[in-house]
Structure formats: C-alpha cells, structure tokens
BAFI-3210 file (N, C-alpha, C; in Angstrom, 3 decimals, decimal comma, padded with zeros to 6 digits):
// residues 247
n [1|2|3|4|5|6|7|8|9|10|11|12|13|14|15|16|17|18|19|20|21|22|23|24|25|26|27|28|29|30|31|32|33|34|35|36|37|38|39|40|41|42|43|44|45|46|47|48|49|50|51|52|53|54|55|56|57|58|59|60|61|62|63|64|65|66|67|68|69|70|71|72|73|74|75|76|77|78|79|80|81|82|83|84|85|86|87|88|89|90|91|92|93|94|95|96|97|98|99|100|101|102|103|104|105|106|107|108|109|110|111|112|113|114|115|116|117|118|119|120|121|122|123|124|125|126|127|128|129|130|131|132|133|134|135|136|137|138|139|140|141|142|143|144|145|146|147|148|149|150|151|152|153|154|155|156|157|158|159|160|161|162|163|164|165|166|167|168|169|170|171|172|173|174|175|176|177|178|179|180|181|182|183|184|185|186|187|188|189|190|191|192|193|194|195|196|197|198|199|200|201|202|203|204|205|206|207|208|209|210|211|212|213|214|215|216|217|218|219|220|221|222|223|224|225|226|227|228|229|230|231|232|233|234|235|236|237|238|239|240|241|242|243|244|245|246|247]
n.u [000,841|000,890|001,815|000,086|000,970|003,862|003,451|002,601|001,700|-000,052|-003,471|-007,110|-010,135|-012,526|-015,010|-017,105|-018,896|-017,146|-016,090|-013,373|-013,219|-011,322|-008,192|-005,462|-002,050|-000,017|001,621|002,656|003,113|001,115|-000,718|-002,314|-002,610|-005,106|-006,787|-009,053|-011,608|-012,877|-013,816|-016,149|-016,908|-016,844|-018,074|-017,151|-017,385|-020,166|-019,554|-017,890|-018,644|-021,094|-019,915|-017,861|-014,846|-013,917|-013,658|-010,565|-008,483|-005,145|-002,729|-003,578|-004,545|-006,721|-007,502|-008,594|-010,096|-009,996|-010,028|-010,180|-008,296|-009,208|-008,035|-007,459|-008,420|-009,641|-012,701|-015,839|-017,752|-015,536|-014,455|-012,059|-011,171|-011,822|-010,269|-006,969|-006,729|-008,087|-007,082|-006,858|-006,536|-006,669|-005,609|-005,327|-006,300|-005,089|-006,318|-004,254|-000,851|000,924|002,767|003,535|002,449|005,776|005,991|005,269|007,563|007,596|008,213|010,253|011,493|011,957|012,126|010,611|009,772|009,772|010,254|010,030|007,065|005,414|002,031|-000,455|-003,512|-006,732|-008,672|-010,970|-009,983|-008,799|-008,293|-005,416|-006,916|-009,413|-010,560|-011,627|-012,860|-013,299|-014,101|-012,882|-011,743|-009,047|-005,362|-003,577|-000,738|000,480|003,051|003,995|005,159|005,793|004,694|004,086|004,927|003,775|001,347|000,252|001,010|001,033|000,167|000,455|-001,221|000,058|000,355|001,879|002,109|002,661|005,063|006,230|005,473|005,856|005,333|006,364|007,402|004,770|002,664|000,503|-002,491|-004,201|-007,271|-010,921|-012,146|-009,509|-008,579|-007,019|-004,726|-001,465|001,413|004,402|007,464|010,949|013,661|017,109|017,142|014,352|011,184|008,861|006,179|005,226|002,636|-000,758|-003,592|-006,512|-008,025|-008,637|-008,312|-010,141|-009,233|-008,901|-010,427|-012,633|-013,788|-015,629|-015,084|-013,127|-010,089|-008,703|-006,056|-004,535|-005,902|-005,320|-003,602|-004,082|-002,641|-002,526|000,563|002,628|005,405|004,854|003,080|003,997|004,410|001,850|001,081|002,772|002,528|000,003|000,375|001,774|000,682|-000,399|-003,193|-006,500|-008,155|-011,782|-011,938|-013,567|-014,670|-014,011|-011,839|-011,873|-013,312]
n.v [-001,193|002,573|005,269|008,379|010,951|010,229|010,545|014,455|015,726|014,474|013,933|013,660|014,213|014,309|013,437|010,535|009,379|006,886|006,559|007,718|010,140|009,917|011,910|014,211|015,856|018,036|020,139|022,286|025,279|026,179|024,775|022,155|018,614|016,495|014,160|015,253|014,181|013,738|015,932|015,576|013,518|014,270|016,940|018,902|021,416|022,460|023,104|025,257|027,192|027,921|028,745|029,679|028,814|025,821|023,203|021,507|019,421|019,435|017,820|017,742|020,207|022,756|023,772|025,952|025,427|027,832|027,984|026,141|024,845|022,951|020,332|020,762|019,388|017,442|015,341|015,144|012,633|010,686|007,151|005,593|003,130|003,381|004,953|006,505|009,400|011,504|013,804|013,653|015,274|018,067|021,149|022,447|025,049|026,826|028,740|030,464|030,678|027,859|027,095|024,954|021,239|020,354|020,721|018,106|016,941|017,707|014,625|014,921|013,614|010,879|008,808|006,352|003,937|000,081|001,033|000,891|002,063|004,367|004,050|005,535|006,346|006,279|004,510|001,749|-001,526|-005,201|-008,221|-009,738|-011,740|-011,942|-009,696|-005,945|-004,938|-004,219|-000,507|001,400|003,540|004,089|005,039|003,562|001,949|000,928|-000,990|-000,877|-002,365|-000,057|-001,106|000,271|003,507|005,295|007,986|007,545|006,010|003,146|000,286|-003,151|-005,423|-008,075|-011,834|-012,893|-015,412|-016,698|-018,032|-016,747|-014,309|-010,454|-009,515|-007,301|-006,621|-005,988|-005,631|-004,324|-002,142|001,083|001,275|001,722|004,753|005,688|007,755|010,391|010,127|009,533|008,570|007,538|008,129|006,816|009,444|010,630|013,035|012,972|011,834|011,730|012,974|011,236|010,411|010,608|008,575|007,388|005,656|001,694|-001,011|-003,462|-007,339|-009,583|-012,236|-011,542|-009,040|-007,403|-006,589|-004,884|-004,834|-007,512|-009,588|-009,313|-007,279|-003,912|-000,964|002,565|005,842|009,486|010,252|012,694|013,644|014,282|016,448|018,867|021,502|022,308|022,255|023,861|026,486|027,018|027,284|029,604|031,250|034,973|035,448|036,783|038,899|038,566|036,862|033,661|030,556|028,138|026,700|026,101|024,944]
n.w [000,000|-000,685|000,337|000,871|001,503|000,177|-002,131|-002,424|-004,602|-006,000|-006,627|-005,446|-007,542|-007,023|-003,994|-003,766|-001,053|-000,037|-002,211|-004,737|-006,782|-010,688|-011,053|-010,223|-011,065|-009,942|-011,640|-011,727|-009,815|-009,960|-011,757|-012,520|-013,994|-015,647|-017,086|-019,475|-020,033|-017,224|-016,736|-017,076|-015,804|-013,196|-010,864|-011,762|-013,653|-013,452|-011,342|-010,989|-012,983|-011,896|-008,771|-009,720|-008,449|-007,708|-005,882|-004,367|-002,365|-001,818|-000,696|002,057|002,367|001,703|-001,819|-004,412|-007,611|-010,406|-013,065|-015,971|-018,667|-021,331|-023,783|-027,405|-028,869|-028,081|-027,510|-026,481|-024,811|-025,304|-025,774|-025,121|-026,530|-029,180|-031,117|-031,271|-032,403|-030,673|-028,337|-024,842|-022,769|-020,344|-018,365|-015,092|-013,527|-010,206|-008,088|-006,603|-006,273|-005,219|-002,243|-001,523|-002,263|-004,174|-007,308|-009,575|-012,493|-015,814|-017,617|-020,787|-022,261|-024,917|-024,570|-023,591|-024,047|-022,859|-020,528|-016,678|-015,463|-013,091|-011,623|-010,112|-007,902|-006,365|-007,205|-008,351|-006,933|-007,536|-008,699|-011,087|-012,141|-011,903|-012,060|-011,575|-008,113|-005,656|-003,923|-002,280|-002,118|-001,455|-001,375|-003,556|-005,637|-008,681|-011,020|-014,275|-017,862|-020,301|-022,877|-025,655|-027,091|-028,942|-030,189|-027,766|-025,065|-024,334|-021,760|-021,408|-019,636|-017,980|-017,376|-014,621|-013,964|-016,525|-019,044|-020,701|-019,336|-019,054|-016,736|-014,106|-010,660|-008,401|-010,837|-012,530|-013,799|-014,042|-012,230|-012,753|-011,831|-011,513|-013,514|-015,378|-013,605|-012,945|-015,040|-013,787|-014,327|-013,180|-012,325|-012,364|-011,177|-010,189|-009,552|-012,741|-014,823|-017,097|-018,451|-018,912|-017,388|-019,144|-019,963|-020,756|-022,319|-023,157|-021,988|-024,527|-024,220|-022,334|-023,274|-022,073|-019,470|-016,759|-015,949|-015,893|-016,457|-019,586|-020,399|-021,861|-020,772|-021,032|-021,685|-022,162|-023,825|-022,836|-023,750|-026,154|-025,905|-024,913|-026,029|-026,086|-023,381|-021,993|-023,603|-022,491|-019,725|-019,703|-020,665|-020,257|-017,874|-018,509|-017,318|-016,000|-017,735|-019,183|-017,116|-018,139|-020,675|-024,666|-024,798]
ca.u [000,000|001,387|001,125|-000,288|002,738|004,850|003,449|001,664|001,588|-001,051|-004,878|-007,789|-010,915|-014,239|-015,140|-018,978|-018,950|-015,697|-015,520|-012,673|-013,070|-010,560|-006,982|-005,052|-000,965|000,479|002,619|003,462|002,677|-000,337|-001,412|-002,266|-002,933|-005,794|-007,831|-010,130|-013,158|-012,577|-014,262|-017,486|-017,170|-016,685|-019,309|-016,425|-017,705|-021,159|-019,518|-016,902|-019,831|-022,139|-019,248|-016,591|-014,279|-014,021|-012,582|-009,895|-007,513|-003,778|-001,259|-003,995|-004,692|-008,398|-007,694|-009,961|-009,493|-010,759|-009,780|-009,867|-008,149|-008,934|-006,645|-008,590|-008,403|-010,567|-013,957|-016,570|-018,412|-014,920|-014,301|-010,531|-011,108|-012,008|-009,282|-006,142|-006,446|-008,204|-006,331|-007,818|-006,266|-006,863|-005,226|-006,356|-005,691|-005,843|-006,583|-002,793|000,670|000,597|003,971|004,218|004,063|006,587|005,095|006,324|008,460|007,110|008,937|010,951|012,474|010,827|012,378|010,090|009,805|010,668|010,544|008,837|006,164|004,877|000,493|-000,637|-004,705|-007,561|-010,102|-011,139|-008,933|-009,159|-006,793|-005,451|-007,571|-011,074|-011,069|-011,957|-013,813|-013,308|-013,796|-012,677|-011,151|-007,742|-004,757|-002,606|000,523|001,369|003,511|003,987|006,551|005,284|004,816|004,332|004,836|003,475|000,957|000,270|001,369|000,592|000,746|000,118|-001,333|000,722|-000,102|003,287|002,019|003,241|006,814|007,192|005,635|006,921|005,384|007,149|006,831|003,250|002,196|-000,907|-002,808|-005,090|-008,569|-012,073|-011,601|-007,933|-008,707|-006,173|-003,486|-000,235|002,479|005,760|009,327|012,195|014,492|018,045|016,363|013,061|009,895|008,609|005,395|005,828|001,605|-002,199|-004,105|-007,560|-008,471|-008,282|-008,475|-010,483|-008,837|-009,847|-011,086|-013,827|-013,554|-016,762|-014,738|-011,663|-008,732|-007,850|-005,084|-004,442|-006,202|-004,598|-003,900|-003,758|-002,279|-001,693|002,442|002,655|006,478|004,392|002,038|004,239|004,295|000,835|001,008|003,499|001,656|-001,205|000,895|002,914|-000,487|-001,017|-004,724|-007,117|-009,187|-013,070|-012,046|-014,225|-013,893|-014,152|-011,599|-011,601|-014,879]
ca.v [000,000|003,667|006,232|009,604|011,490|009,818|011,750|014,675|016,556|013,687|014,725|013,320|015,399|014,412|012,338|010,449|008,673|006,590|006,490|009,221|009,546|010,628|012,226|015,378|015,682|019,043|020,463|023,623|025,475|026,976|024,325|020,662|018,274|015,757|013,293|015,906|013,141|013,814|016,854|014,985|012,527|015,047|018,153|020,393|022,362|022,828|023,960|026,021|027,852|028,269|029,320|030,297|027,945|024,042|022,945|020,314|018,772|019,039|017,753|018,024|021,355|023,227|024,741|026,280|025,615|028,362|027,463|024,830|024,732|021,482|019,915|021,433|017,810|016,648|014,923|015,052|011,187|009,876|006,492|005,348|002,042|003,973|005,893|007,796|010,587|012,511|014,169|013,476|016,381|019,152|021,872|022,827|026,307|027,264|030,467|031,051|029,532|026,733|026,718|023,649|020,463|020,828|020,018|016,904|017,355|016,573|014,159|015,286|012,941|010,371|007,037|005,709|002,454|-000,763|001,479|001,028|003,357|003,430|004,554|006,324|006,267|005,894|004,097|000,394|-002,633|-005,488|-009,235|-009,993|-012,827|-011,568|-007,881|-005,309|-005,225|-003,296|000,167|001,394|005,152|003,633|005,280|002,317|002,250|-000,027|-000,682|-001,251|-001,677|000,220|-001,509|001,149|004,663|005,873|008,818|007,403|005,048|001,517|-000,655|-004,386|-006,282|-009,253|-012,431|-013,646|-016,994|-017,519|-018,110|-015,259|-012,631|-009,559|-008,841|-006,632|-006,795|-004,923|-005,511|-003,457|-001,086|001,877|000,933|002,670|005,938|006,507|008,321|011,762|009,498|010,120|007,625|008,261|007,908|008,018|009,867|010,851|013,769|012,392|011,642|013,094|012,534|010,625|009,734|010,661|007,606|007,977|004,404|000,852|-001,937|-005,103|-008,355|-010,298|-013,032|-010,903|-007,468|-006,136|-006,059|-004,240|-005,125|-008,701|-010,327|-009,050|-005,710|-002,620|000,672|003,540|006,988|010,029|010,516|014,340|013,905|014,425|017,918|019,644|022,823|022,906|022,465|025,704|027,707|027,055|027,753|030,718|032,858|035,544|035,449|037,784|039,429|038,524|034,825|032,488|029,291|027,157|027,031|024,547|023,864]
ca.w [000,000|-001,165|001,170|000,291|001,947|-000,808|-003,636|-002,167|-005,620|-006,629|-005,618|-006,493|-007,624|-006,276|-003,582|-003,079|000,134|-000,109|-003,375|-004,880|-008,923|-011,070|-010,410|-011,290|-010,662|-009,706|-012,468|-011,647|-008,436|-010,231|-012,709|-012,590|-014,842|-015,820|-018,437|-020,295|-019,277|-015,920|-016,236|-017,463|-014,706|-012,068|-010,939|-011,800|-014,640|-013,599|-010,033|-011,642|-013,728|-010,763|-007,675|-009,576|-007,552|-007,320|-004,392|-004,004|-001,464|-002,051|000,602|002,979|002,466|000,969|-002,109|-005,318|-009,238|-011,269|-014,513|-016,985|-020,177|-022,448|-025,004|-028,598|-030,123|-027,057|-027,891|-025,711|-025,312|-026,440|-025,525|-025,100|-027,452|-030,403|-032,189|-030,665|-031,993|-029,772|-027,233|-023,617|-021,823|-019,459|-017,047|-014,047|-012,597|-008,935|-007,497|-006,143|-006,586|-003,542|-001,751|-001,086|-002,200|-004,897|-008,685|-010,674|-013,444|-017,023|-018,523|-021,592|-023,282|-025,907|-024,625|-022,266|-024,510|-021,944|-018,998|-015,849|-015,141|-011,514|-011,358|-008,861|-007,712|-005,166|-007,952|-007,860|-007,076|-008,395|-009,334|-012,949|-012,462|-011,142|-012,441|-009,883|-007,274|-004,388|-004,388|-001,104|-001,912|-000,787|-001,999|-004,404|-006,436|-009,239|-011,745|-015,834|-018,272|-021,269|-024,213|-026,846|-026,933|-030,055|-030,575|-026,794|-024,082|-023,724|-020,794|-021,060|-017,936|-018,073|-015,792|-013,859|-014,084|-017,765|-019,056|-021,891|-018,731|-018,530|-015,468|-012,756|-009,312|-008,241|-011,902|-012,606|-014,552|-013,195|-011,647|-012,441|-011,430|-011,684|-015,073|-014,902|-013,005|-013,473|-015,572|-013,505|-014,347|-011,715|-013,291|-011,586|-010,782|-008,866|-010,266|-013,874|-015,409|-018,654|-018,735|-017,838|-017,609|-020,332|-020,283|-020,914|-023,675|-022,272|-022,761|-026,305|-023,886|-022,016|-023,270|-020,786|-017,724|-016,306|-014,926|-016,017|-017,236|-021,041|-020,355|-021,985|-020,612|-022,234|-021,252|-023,159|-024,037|-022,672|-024,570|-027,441|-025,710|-023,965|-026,325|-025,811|-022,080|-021,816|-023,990|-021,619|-018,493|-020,132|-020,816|-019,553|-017,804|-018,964|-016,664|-016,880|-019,307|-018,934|-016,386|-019,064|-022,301|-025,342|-025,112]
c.u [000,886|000,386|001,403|000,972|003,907|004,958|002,411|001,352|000,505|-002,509|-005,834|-009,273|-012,291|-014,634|-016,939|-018,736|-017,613|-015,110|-014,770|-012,605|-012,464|-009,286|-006,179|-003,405|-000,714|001,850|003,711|002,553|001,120|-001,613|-000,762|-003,163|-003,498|-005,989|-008,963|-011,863|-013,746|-013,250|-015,944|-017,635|-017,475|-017,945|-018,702|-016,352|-018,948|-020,938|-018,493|-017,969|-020,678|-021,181|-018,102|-015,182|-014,210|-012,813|-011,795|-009,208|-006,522|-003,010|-002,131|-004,617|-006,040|-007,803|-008,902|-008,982|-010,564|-010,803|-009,470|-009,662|-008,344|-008,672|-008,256|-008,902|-009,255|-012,027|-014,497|-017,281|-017,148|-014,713|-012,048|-009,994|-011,234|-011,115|-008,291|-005,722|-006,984|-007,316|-007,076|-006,793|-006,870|-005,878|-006,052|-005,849|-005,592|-005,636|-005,139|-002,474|000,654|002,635|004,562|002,817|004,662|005,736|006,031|006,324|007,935|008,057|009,012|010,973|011,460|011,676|011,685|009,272|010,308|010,719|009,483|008,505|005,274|003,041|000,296|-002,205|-005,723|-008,970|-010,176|-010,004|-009,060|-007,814|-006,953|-006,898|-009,561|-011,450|-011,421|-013,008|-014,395|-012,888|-014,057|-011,983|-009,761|-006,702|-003,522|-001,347|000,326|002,050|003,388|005,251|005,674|005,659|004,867|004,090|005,204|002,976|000,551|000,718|000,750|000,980|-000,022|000,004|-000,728|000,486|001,299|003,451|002,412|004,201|007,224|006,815|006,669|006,399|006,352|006,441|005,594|002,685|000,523|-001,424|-004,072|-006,939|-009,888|-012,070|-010,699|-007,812|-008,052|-004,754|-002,787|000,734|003,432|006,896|010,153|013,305|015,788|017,877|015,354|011,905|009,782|007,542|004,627|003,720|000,373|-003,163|-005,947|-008,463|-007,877|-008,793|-008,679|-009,455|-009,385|-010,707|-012,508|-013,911|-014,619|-016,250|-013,589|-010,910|-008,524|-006,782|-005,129|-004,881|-004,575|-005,085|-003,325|-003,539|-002,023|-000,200|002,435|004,179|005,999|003,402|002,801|004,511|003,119|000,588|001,648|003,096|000,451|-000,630|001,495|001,931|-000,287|-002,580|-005,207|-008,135|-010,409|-012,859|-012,983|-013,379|-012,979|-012,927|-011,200|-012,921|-014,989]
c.v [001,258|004,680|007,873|011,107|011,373|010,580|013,299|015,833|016,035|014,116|014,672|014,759|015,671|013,101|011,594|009,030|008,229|006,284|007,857|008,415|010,929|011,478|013,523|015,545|017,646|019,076|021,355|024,025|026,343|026,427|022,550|019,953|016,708|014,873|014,652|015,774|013,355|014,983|016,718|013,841|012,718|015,941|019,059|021,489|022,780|023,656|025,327|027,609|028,584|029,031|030,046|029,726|026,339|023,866|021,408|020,290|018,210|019,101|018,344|019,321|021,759|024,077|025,194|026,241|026,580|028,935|026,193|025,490|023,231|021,395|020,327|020,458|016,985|016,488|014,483|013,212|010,477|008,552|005,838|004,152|002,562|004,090|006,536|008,541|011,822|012,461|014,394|014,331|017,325|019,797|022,524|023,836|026,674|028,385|031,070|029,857|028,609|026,587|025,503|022,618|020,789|019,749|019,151|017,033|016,778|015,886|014,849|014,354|011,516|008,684|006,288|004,241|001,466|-000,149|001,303|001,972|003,203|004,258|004,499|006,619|005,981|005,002|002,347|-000,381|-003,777|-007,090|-009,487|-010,980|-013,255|-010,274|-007,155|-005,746|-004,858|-001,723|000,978|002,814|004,737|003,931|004,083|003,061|001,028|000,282|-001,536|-001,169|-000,679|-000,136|-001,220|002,222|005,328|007,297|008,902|006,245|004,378|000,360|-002,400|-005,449|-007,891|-010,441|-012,845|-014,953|-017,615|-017,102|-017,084|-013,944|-012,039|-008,624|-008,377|-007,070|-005,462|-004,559|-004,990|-002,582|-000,122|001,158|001,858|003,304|006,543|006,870|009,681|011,435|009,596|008,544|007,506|007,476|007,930|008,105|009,894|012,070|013,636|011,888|012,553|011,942|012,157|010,389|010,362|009,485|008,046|006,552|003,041|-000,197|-003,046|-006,258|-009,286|-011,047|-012,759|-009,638|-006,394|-005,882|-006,075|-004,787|-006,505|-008,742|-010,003|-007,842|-004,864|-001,419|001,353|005,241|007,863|010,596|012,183|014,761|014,606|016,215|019,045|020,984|023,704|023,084|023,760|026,304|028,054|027,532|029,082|031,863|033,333|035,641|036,881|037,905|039,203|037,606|034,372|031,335|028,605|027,331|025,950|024,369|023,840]
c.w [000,000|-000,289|000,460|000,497|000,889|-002,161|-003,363|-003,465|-006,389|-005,960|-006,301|-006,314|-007,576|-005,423|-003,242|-002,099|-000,025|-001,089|-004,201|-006,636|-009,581|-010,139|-010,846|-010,269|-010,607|-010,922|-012,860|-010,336|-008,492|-011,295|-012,401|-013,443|-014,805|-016,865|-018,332|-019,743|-018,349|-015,176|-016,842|-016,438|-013,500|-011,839|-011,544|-012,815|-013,841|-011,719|-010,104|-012,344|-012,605|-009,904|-008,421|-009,371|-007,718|-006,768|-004,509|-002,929|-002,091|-000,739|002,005|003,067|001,573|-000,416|-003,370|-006,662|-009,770|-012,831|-015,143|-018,104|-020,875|-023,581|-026,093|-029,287|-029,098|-028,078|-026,931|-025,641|-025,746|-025,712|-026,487|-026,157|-028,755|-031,599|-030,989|-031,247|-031,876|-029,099|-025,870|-022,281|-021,170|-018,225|-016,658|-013,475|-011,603|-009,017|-007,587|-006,136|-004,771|-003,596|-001,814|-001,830|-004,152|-006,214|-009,127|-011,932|-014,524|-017,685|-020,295|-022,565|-024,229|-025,805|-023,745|-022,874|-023,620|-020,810|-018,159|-015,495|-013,798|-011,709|-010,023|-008,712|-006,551|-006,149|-007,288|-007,624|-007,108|-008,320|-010,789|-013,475|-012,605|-011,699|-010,944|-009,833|-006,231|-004,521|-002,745|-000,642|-001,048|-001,371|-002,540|-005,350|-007,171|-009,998|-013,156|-016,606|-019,591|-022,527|-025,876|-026,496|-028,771|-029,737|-028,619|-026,172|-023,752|-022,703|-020,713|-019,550|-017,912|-016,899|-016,059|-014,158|-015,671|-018,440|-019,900|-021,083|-018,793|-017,544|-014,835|-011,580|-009,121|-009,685|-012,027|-013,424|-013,552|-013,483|-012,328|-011,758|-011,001|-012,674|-014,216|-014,138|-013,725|-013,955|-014,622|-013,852|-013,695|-013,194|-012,025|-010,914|-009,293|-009,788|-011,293|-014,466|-016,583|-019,171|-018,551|-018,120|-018,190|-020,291|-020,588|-022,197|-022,806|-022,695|-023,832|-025,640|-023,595|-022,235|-022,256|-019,872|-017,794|-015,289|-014,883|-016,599|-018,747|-021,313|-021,124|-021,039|-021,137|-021,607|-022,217|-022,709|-023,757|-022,988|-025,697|-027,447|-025,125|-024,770|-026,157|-024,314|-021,729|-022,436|-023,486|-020,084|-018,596|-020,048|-019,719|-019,010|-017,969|-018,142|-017,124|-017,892|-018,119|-018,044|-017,082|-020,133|-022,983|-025,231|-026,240]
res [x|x|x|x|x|x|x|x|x|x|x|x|x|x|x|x|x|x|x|x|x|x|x|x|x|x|x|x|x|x|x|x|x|x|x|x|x|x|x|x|x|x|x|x|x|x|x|x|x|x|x|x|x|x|x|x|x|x|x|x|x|x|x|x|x|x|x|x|x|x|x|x|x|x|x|x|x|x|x|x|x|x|x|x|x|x|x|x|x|x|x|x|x|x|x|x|x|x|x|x|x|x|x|x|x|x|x|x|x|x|x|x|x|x|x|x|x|x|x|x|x|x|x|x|x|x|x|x|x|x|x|x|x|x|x|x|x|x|x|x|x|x|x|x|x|x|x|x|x|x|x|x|x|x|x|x|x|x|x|x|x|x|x|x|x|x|x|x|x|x|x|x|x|x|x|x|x|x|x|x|x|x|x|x|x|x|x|x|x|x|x|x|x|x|x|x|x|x|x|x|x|x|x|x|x|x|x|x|x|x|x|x|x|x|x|x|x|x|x|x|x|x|x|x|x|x|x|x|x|x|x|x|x|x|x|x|x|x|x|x|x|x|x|x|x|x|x]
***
C-alpha cells in the first residue's frame, strides 16, 4: 500500500462517500494536470460555472481551481477504445501559486519504450484474475513496463504466471476511477510525469470487464504535448475569461 505522503503533488478530484473519482498531478505550483473526461465525470464544470471555484484537497490542504483549459483535439463522449487521436487532456488552474508540495516534473524525453512506469490512484482494485472489485477510496501504487509509446502510451497487464511474462513486481494497470493518473518515471532527478491515464483496452477473452489479465492501458504521451502544455501555463490570464476554455 502507497502512502499519500509519498506523492503529495497527486490529488484526487471528487469524492462520493468513499468512493474518490478521477486524479489530477500538480505540475506547476499553479497548474495541474488531468484526463479531459474527468471533467465529465466530475461536478467540476457545472460547479466552476455556478461558484466560480471548485474545491480540491492538495497535501492536505483546501484549495480552489478556477480554470480549466482542455486539449482542442478533445472529444466530448470519447471512448478510449475507439481511435487515438483525440487528445484526452486538461489543465487545471488554482486560485494562487501553492507553496508547497513541490510540482512533478514533465517528462521530456521520448524514450520511455521498456521502462517502468509506476500509477498512482484511489479508484477500484481489483486481481489480474477476477477484475476489480473493491472500491474502497484507498490510496494504491502499481507498476507497468510500457509496451508502446506511439501517438500514446501503452501498458500491457501481463499475468506472472506464464513463461514469456513480462510482469514486474506490483504488476498493474489503473482501476475505475484513476482516469487523470499520473504515468511516472524516476528519473536521476526524482519523479517526472511521462503519462495521464484515459483508459483501458479489455482483454480479447472478455472485453466487458476491467482489470484482467491481457487488459490494456492507455495513457496520453505528454512527450508528445508539452508545447501545448506551456503555452497554456505561459499565458497571460485575462481578466473577466471564462472558467471554461476549449470547449
């Protein structure tokens, strides 16, 4: 079990009873970043619209987002099996720059082919073998190697139990409602966030249900956005904009 202390730049973004859905990573001390979806899964447009405000919990602390930008290649209704290429992004603005805790670093670089990627979430959980099941708002960790990093990042759920795995240890993919979860990389650095988790690919066997054995997951490659992410962090805000932008 992965304690919340460990990453406190991670923070999820709506909770109903003990269930916490969806995730958004701290990127900068004034902007954090989601799945697009996330803001169709969430209240946080229609509370954004109405207050002004939408309230989260980072590092323990109360604060307010009052901006969204979403990626312009987003599609509303999109489903992650489809096609990639939509883009299933979003930043999230807060009010003021948060001191503390310190934002994680976007990954750069365009080799994250073969590498392990650790996920980070409070959604369902679940065995290769059973799919989820338990949805318990419990903060988890696993990990992936990534199997392709094309237009986006693919993680194959591999079972241990057979001789060509390439399971890792804590082999896993993100749960029902770890959509906006973060990829990560250790770098020599520290952590950098190579991913945002968008969805999954059933296995051929039973494709209706999540989280077995042969499942895909699917993240978008933010190697591939990051001009658009700094030209979204770089604006200047304009007095009187809208919550909302990209719609």
């Amino acid at each position: 079990m992965a304690r919340e202390t460990q990453f406190p730049a991670v923070f999820w973004l709506e909770q109903r009873a003990t269930r916490k859905v969806c995730v958004a990573t701290l990127i900068h001390p004034q902007w954090a970043i989601t799945a697009a979806h996330c803001l169709e899964d969430t209240s946080m447009l229609q509370i954004l619209v109405r207050a002004g405000e939408y309230p989260v919990q980072i590092a323990g602390e109360l604060h307010g987002i009052d901006h969204v930008v979403i990626h312009p290649q987003y599609q509303y209704r999109y489903s992650a099996t489809d096609t990639d290429r939509e883009v299933d992004l979003a930043l999230l603005r807060l009010s003021s720059p948060l001191p503390f805790p310190v934002p994680l670093a976007l990954y750069r670089e365009r080799d994250e082919l073969d590498r392990v990627a650790t996920f980070l979430g409070w959604g369902y959980f679940g065995l290769g073998t059973t799919g989820i099941q338990v949805d318990d708002g419990r903060f988890r960790l696993a990990r992936n190697v990534v199997s392709n990093a094309a237009e986006r990042l693919r993680f194959d759920f591999d079972d241990p139990r057979l001789p060509d795995s390439r399971a890792v240890d804590l082999e896993g993919l993100p749960g029902l409602g770890d959509s906006g979860g973060p990829a990560l990389l250790e770098t020599a650095e520290g952590w950098s966030i190579a991913g945002v988790a968008v969805g999954e690919i059933g296995a051929a066997s039973d494709p209706g249900r999540l989280g077995l054995y042969g499942a895909v997951g699917v993240y978008e490659r933010l190697s591939g956005h990051l001009e658009w992410i700094e030209s979204v962090i770089g604006a200047v805000p304009i007095p009187g904009h809208d919550t909302v932008s990209g719609l």
